[in-house]
Backbone of each chain as ProteinMPNN parsed JSONL, in Angstrom:
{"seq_chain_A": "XXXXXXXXXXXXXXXXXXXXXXXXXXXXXXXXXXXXXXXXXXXXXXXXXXXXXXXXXXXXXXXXXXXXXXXXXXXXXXXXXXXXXXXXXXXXXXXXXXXX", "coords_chain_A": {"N_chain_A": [[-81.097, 84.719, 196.519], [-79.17, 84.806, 198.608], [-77.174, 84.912, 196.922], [-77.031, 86.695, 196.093], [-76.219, 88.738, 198.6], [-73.8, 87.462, 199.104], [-72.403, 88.794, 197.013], [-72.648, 91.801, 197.195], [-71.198, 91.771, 199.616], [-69.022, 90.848, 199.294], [-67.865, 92.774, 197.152], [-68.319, 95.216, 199.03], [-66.494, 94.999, 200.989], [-64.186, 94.368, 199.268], [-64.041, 96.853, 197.749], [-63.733, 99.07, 200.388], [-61.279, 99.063, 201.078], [-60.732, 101.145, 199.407], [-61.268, 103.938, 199.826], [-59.425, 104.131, 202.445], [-56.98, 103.906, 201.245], [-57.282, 106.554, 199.56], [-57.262, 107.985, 201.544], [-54.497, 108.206, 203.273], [-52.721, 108.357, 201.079], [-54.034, 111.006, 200.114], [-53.623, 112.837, 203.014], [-51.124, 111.668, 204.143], [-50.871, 110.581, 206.568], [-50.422, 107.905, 208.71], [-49.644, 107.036, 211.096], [-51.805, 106.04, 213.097], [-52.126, 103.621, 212.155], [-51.583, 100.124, 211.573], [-48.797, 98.463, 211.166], [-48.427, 95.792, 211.426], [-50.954, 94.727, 210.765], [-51.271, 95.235, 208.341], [-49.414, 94.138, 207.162], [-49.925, 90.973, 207.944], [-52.384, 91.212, 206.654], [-52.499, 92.027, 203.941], [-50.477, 89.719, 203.199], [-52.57, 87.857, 204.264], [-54.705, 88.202, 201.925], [-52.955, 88.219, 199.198], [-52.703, 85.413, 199.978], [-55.65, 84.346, 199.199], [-55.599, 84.647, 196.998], [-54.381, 83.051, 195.578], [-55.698, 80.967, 195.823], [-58.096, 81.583, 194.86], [-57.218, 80.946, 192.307], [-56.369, 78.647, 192.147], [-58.687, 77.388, 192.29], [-60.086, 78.137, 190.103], [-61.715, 80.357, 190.394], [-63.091, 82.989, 189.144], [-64.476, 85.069, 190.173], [-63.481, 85.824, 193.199], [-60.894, 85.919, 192.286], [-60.863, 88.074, 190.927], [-62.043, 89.937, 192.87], [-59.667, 88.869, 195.092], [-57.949, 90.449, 193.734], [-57.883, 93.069, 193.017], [-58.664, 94.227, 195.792], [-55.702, 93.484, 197.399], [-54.113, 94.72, 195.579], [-55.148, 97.468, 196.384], [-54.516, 97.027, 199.125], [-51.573, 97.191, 199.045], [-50.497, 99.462, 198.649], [-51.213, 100.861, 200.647], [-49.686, 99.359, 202.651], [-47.24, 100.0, 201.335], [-47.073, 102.722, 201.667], [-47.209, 103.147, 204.03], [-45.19, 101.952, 205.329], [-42.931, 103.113, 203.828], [-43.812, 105.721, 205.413], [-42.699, 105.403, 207.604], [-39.95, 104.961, 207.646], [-39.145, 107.433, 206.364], [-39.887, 108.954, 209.049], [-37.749, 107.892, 210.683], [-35.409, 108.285, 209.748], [-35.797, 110.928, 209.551], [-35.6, 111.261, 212.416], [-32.938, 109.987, 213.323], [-31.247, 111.68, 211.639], [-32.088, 114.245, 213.125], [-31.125, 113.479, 215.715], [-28.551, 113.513, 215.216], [-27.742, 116.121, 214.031], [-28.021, 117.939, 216.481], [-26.708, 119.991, 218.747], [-23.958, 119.119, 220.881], [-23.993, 118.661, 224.196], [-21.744, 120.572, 225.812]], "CA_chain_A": [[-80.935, 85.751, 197.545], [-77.601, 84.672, 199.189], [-75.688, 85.17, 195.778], [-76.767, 88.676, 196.037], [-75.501, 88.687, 199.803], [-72.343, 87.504, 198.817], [-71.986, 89.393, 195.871], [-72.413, 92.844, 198.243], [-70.977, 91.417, 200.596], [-67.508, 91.157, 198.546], [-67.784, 94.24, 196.29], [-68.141, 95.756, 200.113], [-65.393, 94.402, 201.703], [-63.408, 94.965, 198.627], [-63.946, 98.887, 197.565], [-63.742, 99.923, 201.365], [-60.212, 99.636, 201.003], [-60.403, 102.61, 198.772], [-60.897, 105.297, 201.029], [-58.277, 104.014, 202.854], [-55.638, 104.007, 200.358], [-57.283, 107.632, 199.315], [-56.886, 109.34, 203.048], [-53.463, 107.863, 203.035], [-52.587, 109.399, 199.557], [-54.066, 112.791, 200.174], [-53.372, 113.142, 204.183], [-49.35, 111.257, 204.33], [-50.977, 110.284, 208.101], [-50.524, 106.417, 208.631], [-49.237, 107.016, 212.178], [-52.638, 105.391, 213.277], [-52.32, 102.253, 210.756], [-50.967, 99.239, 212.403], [-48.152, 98.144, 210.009], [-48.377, 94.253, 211.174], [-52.249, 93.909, 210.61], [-51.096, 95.605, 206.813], [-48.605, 92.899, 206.675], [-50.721, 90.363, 207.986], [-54.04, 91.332, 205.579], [-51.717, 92.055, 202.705], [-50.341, 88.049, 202.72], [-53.375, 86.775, 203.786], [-55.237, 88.817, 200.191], [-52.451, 87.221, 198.057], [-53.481, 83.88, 199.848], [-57.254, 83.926, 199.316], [-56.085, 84.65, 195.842], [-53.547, 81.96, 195.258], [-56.849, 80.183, 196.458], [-59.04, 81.477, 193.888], [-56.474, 80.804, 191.37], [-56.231, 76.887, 192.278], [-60.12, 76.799, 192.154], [-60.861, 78.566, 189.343], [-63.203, 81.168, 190.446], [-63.116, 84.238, 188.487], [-65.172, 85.854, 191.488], [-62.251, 85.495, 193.867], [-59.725, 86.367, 191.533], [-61.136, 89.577, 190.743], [-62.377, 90.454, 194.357], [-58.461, 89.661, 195.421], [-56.813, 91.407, 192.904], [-58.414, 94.296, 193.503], [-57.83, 94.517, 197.464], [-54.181, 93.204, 197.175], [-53.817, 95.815, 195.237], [-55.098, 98.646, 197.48], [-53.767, 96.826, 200.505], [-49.826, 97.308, 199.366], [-50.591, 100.797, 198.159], [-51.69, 101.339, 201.756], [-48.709, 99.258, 203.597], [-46.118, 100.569, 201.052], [-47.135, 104.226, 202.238], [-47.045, 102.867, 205.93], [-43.338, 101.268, 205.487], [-42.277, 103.701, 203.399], [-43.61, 106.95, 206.018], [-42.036, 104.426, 209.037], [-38.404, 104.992, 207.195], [-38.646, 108.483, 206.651], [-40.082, 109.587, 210.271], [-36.922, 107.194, 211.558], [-34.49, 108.392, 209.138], [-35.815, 111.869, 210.244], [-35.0, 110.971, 213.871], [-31.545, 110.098, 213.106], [-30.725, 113.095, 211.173], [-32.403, 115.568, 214.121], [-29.923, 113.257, 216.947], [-26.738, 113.658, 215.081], [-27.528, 117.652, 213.895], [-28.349, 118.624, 218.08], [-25.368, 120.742, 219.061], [-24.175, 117.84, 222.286], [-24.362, 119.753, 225.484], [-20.556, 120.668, 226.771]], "C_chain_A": [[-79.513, 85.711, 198.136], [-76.665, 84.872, 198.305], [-75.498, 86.366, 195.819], [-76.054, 89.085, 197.526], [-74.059, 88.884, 199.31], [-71.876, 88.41, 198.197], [-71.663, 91.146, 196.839], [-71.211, 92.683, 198.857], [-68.725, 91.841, 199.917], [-67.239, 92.562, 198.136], [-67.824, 94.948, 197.848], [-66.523, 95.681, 200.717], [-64.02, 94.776, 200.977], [-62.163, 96.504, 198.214], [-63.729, 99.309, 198.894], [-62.075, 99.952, 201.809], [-59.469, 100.772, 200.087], [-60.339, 103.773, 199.272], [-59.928, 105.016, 201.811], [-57.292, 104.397, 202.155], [-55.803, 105.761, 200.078], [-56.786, 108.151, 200.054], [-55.18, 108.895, 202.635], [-52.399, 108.835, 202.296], [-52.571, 110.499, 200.296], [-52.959, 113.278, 201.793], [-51.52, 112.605, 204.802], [-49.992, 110.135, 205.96], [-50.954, 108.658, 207.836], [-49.963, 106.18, 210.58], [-50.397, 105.651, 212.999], [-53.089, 103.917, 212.699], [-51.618, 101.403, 211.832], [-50.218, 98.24, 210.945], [-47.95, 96.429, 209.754], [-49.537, 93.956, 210.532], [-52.239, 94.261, 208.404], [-50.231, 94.208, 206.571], [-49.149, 91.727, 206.855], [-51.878, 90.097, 206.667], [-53.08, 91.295, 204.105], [-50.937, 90.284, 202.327], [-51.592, 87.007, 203.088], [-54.505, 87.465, 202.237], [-54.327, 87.652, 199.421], [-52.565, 85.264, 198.615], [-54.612, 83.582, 199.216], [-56.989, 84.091, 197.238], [-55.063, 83.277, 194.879], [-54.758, 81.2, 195.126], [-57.979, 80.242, 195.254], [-58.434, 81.072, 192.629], [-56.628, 78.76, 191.12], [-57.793, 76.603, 191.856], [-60.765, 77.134, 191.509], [-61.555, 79.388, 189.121], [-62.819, 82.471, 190.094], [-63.465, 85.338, 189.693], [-63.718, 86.62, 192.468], [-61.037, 86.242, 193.662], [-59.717, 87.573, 191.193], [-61.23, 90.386, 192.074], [-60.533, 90.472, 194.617], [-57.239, 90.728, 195.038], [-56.841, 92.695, 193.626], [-57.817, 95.193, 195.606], [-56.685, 94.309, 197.476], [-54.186, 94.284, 196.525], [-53.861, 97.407, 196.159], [-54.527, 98.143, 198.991], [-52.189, 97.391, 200.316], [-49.726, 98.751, 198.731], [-50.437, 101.122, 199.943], [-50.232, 100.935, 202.849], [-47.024, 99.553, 202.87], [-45.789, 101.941, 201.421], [-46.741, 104.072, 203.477], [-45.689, 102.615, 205.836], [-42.589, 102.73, 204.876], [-42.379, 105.24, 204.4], [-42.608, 106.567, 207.317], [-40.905, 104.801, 208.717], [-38.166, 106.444, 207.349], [-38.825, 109.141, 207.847], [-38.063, 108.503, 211.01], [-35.923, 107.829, 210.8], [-34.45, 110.381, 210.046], [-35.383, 112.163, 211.756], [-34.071, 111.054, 214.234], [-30.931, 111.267, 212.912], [-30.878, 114.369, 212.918], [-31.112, 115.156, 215.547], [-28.701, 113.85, 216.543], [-26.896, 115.008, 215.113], [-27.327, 118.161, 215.731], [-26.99, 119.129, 218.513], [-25.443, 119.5, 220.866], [-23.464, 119.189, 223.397], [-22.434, 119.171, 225.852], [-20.409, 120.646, 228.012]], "O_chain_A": [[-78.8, 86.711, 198.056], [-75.483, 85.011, 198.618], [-74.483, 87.053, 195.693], [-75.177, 89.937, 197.387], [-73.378, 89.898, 199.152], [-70.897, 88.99, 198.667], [-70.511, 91.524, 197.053], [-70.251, 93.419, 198.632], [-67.8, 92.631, 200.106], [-66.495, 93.344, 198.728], [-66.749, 95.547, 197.802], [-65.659, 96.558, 200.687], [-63.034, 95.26, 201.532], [-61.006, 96.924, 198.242], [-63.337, 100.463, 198.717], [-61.649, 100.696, 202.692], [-58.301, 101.155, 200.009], [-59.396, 104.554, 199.144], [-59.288, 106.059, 201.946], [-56.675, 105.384, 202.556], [-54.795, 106.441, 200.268], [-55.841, 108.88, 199.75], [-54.734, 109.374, 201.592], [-51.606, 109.682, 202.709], [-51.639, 110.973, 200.944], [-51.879, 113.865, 201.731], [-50.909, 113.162, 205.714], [-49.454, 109.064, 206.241], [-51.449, 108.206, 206.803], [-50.006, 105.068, 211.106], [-49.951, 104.571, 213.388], [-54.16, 103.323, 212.828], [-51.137, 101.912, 212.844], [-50.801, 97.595, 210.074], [-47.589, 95.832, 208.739], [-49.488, 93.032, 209.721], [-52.912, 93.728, 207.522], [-50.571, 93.358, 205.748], [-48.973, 91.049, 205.842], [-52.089, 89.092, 205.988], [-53.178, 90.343, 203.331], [-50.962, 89.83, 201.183], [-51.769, 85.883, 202.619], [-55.007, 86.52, 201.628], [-54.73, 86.533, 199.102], [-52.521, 84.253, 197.915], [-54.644, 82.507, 198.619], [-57.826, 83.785, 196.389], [-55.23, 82.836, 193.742], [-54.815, 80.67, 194.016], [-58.591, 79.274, 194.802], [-59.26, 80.816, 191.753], [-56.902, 78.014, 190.18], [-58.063, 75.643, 191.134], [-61.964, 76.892, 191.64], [-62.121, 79.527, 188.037], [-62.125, 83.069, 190.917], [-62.738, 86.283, 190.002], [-63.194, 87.723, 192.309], [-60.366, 86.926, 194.435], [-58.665, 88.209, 191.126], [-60.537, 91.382, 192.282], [-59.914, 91.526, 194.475], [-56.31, 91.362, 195.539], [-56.116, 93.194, 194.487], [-57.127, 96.047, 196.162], [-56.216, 95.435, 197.646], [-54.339, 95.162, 197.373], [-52.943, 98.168, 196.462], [-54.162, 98.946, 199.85], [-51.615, 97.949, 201.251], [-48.616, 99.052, 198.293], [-49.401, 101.659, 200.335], [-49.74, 101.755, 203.625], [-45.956, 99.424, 203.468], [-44.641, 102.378, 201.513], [-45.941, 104.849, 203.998], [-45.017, 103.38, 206.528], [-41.737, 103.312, 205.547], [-41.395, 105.98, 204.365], [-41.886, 107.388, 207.881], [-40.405, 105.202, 209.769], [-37.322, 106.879, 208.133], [-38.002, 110.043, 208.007], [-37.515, 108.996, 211.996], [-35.108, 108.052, 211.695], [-33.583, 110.895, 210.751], [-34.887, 113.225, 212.13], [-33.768, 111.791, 215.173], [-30.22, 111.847, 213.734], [-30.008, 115.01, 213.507], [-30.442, 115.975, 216.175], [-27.948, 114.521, 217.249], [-26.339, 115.524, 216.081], [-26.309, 118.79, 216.02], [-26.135, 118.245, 218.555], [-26.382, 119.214, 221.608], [-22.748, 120.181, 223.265], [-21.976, 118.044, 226.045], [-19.284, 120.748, 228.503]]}, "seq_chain_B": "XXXXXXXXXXXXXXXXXXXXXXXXXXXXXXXXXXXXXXXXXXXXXXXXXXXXXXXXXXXXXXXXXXXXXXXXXXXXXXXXXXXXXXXXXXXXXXXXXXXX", "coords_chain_B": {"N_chain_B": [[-53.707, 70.828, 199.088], [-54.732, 73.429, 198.166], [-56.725, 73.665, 200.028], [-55.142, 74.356, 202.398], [-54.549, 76.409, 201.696], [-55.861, 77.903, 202.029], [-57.333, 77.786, 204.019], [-55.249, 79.252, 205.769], [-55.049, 81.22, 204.226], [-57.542, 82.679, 205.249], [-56.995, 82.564, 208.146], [-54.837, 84.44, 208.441], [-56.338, 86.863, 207.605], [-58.566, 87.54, 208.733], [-57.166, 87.174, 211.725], [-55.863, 89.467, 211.486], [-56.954, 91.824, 212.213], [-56.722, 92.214, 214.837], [-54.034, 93.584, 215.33], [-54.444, 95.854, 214.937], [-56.884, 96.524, 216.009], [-56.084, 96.382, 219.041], [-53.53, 98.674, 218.471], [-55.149, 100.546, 218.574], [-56.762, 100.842, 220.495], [-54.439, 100.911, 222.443], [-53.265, 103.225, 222.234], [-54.959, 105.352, 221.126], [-54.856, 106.52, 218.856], [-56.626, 107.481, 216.187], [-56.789, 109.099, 213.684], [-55.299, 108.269, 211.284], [-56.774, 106.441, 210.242], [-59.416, 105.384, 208.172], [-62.734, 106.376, 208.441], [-65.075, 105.829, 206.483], [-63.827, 103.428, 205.117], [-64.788, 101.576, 207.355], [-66.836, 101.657, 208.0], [-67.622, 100.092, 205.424], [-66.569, 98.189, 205.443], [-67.182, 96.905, 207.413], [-69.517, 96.222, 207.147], [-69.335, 94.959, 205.212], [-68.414, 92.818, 206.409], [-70.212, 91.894, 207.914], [-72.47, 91.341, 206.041], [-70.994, 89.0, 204.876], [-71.417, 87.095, 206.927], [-73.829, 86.815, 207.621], [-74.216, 85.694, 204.752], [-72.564, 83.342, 205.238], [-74.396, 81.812, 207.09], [-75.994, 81.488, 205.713], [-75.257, 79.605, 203.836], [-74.63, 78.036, 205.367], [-72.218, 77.289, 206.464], [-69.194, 76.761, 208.707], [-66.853, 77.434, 208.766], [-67.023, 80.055, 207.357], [-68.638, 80.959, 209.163], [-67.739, 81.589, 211.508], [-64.901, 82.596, 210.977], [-65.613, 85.103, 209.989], [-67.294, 86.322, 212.115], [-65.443, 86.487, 213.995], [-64.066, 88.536, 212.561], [-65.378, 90.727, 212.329], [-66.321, 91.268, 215.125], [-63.859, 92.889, 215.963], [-63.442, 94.48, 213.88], [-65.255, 96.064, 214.611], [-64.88, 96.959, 217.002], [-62.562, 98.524, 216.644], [-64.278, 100.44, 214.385], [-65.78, 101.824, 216.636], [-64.131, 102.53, 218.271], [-62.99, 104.957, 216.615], [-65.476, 106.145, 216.065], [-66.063, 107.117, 218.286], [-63.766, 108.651, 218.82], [-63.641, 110.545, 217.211], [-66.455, 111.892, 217.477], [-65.679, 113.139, 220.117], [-63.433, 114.604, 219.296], [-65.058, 116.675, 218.345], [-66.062, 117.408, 219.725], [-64.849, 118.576, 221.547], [-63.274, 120.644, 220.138], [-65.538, 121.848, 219.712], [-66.019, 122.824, 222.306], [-63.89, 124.873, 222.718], [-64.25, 126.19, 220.808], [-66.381, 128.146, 221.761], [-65.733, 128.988, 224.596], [-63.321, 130.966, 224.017], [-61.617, 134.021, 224.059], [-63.582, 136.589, 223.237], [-62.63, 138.555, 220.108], [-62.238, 141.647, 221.145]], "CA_chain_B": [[-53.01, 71.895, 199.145], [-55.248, 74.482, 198.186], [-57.593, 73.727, 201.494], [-54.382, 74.72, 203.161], [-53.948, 78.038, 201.329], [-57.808, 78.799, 202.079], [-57.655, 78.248, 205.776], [-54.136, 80.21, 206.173], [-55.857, 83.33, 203.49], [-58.672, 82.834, 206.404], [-56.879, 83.068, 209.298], [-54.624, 85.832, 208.448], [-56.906, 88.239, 207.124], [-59.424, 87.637, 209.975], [-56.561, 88.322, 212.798], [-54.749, 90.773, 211.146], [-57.68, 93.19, 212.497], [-56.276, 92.06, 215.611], [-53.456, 94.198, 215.788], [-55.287, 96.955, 214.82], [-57.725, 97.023, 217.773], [-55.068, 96.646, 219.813], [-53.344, 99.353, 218.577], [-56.098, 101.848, 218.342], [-57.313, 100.638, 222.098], [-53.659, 101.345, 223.414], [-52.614, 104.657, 221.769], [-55.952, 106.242, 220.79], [-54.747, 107.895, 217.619], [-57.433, 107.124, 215.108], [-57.103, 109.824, 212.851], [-54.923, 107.83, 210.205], [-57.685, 105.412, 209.942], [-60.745, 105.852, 207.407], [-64.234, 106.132, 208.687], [-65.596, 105.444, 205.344], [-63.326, 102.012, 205.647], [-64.493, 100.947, 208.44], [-68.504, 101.342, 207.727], [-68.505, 99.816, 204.565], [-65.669, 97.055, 205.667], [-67.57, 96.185, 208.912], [-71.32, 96.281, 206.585], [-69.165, 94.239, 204.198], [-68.466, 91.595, 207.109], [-71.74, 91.54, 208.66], [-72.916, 90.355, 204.911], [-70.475, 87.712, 204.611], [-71.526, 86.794, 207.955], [-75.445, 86.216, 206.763], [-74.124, 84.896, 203.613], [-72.259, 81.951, 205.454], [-75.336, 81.223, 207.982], [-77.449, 81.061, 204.869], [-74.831, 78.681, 203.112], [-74.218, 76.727, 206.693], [-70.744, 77.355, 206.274], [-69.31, 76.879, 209.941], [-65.935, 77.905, 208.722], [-67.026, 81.681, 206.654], [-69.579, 82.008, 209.966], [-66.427, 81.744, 212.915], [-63.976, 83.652, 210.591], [-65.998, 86.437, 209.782], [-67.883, 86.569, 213.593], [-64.61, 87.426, 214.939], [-63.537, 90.118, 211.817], [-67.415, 91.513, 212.881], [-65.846, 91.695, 216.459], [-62.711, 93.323, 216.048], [-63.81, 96.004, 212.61], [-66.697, 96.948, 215.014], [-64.078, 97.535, 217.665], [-62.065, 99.805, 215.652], [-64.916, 101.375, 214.157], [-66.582, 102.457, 217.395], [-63.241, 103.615, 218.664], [-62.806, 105.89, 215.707], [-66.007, 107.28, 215.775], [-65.597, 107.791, 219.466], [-62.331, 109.634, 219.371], [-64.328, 112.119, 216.125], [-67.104, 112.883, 218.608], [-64.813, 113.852, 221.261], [-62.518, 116.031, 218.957], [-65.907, 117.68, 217.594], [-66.943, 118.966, 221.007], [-63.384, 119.695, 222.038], [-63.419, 122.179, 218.91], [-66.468, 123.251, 220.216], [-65.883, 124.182, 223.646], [-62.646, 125.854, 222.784], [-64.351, 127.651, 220.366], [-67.085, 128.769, 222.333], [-64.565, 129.57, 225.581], [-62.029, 131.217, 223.131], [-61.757, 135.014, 224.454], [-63.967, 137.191, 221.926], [-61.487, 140.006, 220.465], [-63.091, 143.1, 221.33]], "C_chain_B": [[-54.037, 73.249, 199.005], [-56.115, 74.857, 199.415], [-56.594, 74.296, 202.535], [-54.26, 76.022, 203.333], [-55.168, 78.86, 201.964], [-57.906, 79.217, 203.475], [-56.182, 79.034, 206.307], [-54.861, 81.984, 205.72], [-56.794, 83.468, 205.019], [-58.196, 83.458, 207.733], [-55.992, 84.647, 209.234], [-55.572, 86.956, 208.629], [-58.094, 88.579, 208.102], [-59.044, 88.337, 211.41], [-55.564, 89.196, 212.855], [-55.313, 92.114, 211.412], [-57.295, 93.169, 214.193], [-55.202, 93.24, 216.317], [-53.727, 95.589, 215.844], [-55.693, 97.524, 215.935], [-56.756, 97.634, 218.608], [-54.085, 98.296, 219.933], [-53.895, 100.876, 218.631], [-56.559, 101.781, 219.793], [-55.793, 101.533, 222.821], [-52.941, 103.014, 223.243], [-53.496, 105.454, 221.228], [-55.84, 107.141, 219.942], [-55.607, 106.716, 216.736], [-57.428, 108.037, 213.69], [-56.369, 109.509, 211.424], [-56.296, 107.046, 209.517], [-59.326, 106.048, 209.643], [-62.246, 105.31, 207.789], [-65.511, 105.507, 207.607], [-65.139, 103.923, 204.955], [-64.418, 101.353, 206.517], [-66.276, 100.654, 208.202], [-68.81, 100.523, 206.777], [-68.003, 98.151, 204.962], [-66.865, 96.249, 206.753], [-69.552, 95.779, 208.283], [-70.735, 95.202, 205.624], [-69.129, 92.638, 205.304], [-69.634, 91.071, 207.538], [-72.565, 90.745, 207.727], [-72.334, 88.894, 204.57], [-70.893, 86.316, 205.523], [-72.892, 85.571, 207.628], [-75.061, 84.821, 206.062], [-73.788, 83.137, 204.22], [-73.064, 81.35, 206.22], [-76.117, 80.456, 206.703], [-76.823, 79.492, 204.067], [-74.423, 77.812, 204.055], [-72.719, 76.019, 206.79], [-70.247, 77.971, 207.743], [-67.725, 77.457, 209.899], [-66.063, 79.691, 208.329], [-67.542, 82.072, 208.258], [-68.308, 82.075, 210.988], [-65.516, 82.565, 212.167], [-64.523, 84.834, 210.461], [-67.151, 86.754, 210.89], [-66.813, 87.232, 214.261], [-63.96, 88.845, 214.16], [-64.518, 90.944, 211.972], [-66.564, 92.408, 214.307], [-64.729, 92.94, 216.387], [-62.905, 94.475, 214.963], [-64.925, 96.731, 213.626], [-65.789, 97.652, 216.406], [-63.507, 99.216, 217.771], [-63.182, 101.147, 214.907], [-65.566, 102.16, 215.205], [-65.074, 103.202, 218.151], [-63.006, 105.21, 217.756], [-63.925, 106.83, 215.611], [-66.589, 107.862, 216.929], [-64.511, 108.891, 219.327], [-63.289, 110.736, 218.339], [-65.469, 112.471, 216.892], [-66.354, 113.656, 219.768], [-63.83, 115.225, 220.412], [-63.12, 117.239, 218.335], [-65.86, 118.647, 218.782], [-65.892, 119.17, 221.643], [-63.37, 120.976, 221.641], [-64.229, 122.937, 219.764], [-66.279, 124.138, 221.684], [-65.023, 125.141, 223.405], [-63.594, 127.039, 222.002], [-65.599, 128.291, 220.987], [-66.479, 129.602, 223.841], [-63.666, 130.298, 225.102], [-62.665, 132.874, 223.654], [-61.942, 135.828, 223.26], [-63.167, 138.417, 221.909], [-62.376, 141.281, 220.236], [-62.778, 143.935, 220.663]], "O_chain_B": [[-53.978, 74.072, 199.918], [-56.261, 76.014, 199.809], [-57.101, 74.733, 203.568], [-54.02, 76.699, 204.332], [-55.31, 80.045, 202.265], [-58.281, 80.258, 204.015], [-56.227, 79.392, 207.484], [-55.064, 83.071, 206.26], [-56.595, 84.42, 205.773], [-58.671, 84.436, 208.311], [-56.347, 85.69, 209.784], [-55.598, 87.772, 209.551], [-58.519, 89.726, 208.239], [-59.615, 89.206, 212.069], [-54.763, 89.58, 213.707], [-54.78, 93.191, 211.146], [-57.612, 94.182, 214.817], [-55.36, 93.721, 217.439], [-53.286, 96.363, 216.693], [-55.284, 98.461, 216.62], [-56.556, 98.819, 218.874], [-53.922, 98.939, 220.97], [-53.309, 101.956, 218.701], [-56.745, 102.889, 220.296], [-55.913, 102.529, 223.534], [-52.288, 103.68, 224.047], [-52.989, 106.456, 220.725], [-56.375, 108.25, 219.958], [-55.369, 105.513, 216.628], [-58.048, 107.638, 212.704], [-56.638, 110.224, 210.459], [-56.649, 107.186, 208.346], [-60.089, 106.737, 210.32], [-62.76, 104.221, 207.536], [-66.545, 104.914, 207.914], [-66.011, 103.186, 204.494], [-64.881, 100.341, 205.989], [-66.796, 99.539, 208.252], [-69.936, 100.026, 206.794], [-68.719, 97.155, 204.854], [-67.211, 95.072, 206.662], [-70.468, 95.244, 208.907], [-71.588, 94.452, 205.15], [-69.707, 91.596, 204.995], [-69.95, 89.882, 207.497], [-73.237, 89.78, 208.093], [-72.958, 87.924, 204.137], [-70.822, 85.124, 205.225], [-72.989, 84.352, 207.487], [-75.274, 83.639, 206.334], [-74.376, 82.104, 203.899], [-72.772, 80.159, 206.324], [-76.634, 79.34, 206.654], [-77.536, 78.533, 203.771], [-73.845, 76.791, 203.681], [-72.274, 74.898, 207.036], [-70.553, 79.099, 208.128], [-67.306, 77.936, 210.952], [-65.34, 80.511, 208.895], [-67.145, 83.122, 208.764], [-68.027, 83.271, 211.071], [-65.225, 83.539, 212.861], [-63.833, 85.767, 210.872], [-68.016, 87.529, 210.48], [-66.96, 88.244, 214.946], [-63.523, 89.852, 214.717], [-64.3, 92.105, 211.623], [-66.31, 93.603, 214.461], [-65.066, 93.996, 216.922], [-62.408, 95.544, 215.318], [-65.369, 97.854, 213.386], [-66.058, 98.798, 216.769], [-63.717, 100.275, 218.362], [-62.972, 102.36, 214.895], [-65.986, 103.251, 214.821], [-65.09, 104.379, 218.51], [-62.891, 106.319, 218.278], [-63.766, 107.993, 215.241], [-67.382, 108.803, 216.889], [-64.647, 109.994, 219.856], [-63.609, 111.799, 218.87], [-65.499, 113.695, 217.017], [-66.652, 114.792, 220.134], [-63.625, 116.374, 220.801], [-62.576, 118.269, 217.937], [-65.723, 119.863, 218.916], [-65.954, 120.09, 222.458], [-63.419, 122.032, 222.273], [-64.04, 124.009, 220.339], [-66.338, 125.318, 222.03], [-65.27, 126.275, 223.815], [-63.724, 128.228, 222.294], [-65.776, 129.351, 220.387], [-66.828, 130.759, 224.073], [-62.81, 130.418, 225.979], [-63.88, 133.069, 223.683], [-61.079, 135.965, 222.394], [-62.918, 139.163, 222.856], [-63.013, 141.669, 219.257], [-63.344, 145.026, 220.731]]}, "name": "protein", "num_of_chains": 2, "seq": "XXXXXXXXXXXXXXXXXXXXXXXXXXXXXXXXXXXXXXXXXXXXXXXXXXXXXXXXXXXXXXXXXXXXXXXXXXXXXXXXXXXXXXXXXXXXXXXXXXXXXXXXXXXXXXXXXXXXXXXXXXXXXXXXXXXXXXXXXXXXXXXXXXXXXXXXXXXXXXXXXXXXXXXXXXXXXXXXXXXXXXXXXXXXXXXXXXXXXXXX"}
């Protein structure tokens, strides 16, 4: 009974960073994302999988791949919309005709 | 070494929902953030949760008690702010001056 727990339990935890990464994708919006807890979750994933790597467990190794994977999909969209809204910023200060 | 990597993957990825909250508590934009995430993420913790009572694992049950806390956070903010912007819609559009 608890293997099947787990087993959910992962494959859950996993895939529900797919709709994430989808909205993302389709919608550009990340405004609402918090770009540390991406940077955060995104090194601790490639820990837990360093982790499964040292210990062998196929389980692990598959489960982090998988999320690591949709995590830096998700905080490369976030970094990468963060640059152009700031780059956009820049551009709109310098264009502003400066008040005589 | 690897017990090192396990309890660092742990703590990250546990309070990296941390900043999250936080930022969804102080600026109330939710609409980057996936509802479909957040149900299956926060159904995926609640299993892991089980899983480690059942395996008397005092480390899975305290790491994934407080990612319980903090995904259930986020999720009830989010599907707070989408009730509120339903019946916004609606009043407007029921107050909206019919064109004659």
């Amino acid at each position: 009974m608890s293997e099947f727990i787990g087993l959910a339990a992962a494959a859950l935890t996993t895939l529900s960073f797919l709709p994430q990464a989808l909205l993302v994708i389709r919608t550009r919006q990340t405004n609402g994302i918090s770009l540390i807890m991406y940077i955060m979750f995104t090194t601790g994933v490639a820990a837990w999988l360093v982790y499964g790597i040292m210990e062998q467990s196929l389980p692990m190794i598959l489960a982090n791949s998988v999320t690591l994977l949709l995590a830096m999909v998700i905080l490369g969209l976030k970094i990468w919309h963060s640059l152009q809204a700031r780059t956009q910023g820049a551009t709109e200060a310098t264009s502003a005709p400066i008040a005589s």
